[in-house]
C-alpha positions as CSV (number, residue, x, y, z in Angstrom):
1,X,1.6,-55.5,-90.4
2,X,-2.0,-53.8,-90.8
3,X,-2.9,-51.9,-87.1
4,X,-5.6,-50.0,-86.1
5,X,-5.3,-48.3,-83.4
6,X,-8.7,-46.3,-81.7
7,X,-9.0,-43.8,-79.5
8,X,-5.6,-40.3,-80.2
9,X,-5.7,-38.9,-76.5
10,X,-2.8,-37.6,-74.5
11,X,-1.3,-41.4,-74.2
12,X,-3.0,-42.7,-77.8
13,X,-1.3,-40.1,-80.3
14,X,2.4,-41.2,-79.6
15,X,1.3,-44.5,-79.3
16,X,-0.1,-45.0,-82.6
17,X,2.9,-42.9,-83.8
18,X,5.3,-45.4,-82.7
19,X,3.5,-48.1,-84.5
20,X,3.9,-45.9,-87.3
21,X,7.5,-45.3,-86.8
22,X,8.0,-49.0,-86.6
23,X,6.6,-49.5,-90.3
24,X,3.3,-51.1,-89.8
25,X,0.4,-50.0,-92.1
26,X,-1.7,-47.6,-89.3
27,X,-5.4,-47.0,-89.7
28,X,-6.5,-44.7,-87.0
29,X,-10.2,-43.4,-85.4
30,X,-10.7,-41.0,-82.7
31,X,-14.0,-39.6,-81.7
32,X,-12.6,-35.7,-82.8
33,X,-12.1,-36.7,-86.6
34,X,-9.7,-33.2,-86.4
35,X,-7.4,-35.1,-84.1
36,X,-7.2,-37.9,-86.3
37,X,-6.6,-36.1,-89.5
38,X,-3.8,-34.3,-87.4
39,X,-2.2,-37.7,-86.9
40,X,-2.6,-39.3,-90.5
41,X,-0.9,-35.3,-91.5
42,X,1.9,-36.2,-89.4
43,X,2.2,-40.0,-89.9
44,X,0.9,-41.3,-92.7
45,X,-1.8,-43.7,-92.7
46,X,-5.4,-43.6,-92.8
47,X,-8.2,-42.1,-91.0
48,X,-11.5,-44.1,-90.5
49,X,-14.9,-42.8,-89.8
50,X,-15.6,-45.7,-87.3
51,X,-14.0,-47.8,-84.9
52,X,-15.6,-50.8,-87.1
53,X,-13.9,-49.6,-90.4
54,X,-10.8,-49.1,-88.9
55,X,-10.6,-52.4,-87.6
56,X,-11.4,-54.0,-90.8
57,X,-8.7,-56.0,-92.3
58,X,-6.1,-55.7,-89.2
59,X,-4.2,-58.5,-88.0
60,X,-4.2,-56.2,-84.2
61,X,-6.6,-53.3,-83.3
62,X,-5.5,-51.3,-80.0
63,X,-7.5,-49.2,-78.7
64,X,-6.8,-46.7,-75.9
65,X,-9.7,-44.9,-74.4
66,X,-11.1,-43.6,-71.0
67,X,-13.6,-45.5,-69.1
68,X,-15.6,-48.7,-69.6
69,X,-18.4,-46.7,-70.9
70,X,-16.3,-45.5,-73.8
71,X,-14.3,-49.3,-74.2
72,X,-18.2,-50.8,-74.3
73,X,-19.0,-48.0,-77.1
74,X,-16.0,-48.9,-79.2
75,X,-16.4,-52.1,-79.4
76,X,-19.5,-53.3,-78.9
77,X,-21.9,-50.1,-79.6
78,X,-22.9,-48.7,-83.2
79,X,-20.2,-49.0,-85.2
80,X,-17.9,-50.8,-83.2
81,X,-14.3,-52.6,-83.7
82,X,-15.7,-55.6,-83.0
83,X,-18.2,-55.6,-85.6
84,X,-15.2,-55.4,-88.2
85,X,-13.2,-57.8,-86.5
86,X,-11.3,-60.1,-88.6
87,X,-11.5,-64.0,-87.7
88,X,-8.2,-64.7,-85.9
89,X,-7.1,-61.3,-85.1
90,X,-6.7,-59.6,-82.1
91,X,-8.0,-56.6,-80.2
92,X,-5.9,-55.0,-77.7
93,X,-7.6,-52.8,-75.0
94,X,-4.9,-50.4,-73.3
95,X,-7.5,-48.8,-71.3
96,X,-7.4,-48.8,-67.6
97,X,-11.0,-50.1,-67.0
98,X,-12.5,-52.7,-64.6
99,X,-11.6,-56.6,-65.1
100,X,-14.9,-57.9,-65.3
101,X,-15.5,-55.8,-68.2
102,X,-12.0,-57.1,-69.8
103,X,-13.4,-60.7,-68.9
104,X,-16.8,-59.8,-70.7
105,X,-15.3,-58.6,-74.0
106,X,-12.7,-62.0,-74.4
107,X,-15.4,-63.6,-74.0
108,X,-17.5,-62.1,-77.0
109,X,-14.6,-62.1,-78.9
110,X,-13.7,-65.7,-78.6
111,X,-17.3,-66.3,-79.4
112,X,-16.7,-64.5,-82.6
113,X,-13.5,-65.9,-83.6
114,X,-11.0,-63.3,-82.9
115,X,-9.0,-63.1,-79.4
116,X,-8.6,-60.2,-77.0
117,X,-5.9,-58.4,-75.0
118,X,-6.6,-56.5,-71.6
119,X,-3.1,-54.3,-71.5
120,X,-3.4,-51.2,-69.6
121,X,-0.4,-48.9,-69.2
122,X,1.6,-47.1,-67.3
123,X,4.8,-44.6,-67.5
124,X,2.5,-41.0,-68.7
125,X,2.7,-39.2,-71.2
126,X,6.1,-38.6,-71.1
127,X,6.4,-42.9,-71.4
128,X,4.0,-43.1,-74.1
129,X,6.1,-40.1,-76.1
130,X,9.2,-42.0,-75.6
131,X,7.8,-45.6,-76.2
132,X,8.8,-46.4,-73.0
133,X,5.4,-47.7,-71.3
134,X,5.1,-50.7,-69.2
135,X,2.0,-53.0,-70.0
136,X,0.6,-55.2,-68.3
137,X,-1.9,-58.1,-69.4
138,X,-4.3,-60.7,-69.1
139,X,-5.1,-63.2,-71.8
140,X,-4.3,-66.5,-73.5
141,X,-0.8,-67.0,-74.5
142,X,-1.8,-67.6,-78.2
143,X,-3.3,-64.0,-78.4
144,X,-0.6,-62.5,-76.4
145,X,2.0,-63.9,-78.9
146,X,-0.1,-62.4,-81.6
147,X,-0.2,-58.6,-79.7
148,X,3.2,-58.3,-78.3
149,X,5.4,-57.6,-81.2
150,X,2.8,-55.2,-82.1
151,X,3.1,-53.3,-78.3
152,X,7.0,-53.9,-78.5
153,X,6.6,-50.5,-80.3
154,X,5.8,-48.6,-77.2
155,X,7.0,-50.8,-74.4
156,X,9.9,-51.2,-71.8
157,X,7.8,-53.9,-70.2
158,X,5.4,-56.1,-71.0
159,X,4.4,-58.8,-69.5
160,X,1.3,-61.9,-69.4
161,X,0.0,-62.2,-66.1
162,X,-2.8,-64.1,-66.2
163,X,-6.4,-64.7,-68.3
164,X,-8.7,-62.0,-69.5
165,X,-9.1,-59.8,-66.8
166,X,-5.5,-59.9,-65.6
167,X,-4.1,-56.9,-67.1
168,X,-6.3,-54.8,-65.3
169,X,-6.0,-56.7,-62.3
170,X,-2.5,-55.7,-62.3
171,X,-3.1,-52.1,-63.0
172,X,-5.5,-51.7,-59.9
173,X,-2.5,-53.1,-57.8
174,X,0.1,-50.3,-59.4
175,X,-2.8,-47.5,-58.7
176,X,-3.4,-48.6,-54.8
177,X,1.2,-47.9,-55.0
178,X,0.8,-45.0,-56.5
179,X,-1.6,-43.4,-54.1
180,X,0.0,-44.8,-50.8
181,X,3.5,-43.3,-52.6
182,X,2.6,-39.7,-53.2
183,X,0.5,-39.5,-50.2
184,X,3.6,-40.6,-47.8
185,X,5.8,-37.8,-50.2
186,X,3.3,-35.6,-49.7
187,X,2.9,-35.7,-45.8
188,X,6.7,-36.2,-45.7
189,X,7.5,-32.7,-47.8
190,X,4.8,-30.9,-45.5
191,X,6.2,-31.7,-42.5
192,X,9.5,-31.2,-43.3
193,X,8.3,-27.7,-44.1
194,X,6.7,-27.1,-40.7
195,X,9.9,-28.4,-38.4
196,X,11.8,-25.6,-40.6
197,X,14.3,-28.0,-42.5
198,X,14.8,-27.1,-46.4
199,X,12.5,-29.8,-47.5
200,X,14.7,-30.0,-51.1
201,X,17.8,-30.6,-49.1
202,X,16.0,-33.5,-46.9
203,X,15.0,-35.1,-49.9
204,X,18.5,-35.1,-51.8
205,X,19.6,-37.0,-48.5
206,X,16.9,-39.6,-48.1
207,X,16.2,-40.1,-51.5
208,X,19.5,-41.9,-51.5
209,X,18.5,-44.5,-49.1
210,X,15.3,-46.4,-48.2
211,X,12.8,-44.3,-48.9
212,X,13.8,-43.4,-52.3
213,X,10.9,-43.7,-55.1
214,X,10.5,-42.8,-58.5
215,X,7.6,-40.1,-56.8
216,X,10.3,-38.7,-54.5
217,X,12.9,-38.3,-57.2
218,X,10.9,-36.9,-60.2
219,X,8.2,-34.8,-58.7
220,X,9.1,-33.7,-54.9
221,X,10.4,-30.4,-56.7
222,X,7.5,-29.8,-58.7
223,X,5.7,-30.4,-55.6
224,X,7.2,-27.7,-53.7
225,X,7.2,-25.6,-56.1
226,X,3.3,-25.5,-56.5
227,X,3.6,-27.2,-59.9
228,X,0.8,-29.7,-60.8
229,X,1.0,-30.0,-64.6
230,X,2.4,-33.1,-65.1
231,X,0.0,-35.4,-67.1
232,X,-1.8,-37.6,-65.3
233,X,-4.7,-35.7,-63.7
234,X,-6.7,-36.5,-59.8
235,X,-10.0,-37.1,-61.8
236,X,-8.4,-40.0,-63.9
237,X,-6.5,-41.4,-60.4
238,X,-10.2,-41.2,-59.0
239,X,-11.9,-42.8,-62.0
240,X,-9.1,-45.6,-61.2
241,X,-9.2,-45.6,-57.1
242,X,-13.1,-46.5,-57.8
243,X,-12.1,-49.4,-60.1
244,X,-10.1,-50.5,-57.3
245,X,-12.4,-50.3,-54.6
246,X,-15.0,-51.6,-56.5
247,X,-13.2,-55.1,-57.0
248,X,-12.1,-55.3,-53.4
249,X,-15.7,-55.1,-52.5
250,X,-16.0,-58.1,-54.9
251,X,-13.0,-60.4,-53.5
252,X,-12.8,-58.9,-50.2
253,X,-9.0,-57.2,-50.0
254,X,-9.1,-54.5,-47.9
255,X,-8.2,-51.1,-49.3
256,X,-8.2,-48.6,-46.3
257,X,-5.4,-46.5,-47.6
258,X,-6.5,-45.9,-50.5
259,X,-10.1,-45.2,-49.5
260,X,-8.7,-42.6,-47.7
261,X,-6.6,-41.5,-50.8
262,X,-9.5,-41.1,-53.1
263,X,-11.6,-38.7,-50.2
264,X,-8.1,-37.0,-50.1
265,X,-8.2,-36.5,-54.2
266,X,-12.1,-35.6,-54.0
267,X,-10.5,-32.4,-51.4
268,X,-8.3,-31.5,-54.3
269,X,-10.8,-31.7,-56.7
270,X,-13.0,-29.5,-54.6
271,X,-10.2,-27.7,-54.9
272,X,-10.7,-26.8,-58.3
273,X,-7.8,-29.4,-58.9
274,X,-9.6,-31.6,-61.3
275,X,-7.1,-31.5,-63.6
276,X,-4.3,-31.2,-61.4
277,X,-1.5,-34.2,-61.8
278,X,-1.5,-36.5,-59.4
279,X,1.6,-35.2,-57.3
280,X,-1.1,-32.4,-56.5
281,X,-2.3,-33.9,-52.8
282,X,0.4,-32.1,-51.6
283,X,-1.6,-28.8,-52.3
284,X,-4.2,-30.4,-49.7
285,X,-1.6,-30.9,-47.2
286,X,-0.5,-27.4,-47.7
287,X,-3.8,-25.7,-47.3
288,X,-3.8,-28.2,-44.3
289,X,-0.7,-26.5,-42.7
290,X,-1.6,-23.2,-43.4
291,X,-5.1,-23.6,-41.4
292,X,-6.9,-21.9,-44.6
């Protein structure tokens, strides 16, 4: 099938290379024309000069970009997908961005005769290199029908879970985990550090019974090792905590955990840990302990 796919970052790249992989004709556009003549070198395909061109003539258009600022410019500023849009095709947004934005663009989009897909992910990097991401969307049925086969590339999971909107929705919800999760590992390894217990051996134990998560058993050594390279960085997490405060203000859920999450992640970043992985508020809680 003819793809586009916009927007070659860290999760983008092996994304669009799967699609490759799978046999579907892949036009590509990235903002760095370098990174996308990188990926045509190594996968075939086509580079285009604008989102709008790439989109041209493709049953599905994904797009995978970093805030709703750079989704809005994609599609809808000079030169955007939708612009090229073919009548009865689909655009799939993979971004993590806020739902009334997702809501905003189907509606365009419908209005214009082609259907639209809010499907963030999650899994990293290291899911996105394996095609082993987990997606989650909002849309019609009819659209989603159209999209999946095309994310089946790149997916473990993926699932409809509502309208437009939805898939983001859902993303907020595995963010406000996340941040709970490696907070809780992080105040657990610190402590198990200051009663004197060899915090490794502690978590081979528990990590056996009800406090076992995928945090504890894929980053708590990292963590105690000072190790904060792993992908997703505490200025995305932010960018995404804000998302998710922002619609609780609108529907009134109350979010005091992860409130108290982000002002931890703004420590780290004042930190100089900007681009520190996630697993990093353990560095906080370590400075913490050691009174500096």
């Amino acid at each position: 099938m003819r793809v586009a796919f916009i927007g070659l970052g860290v999760m983008g790249y092996p994304m669009a290379g799967h699609l490759a992989a799978q046999g579907h004709d892949v036009t590509v556009y990235n903002r760095n024309s370098e990174k996308a003549a990188q990926w045509v070198a190594a996968h075939g395909g086509r580079a285009a000069p604008t989102p709008e061109a790439a989109a041209r003539g493709c049953t599905v258009v994904m797009a995978c970009v970093g805030r709703d600022s750079d989704v809005e410019a994609v599609t809808l500023g000079p030169g955007g997908a939708f612009a090229g849009m073919t009548k009865g095709a689909v655009f799939v947004d993979h971004t993590t961005a806020s739902a009334g934005l997702a809501r905003r663009l189907a509606t365009d989009a419908a209005a214009a005769g082609f259907g639209f897909v809010d499907a963030p992910v999650s899994g990293g990097e290291q899911g996105a290199k394996n095609g082993q991401l987990t997606i989650m969307c909002g849309g019609t049925e009819a659209n989603y029908a159209k999209a999946e086969p095309i994310m089946a590339a790149y997916a473990r999971q993926c699932r409809l879970l509502g309208p437009p909107g939805s898939g983001q929705l859902a993303k907020m919800v595995n963010q406000i985990c996340i941040a709970g999760a490696v907070q809780g590992l992080s105040e657990a390894l610190s402590f198990a550090r200051a009663a004197g217990l060899d915090a490794a051996a502690v978590i081979e134990v528990i990590s056996k019974g009800a406090a076992q998560s995928w945090q504890m058993e894929n980053r708590h050594r990292t963590m105690l090792a000072n190790h904060y390279d792993h992908g997703f960085a505490v200025e995305w997490m932010r960018k995404d905590l804000g998302i998710c405060l922002a619609e609780a203000r609108e529907n009134g859920a109350s979010l005091p955990l992860t409130a108290l999450v982000d002002q931890f992640y703004a420590e780290v970043e004042a930190m100089g840990g900007a681009r520190w992985d996630t697993s990093s508020l353990f560095a906080r809680m370590e400075k913490l302990r050691s009174g500096q």
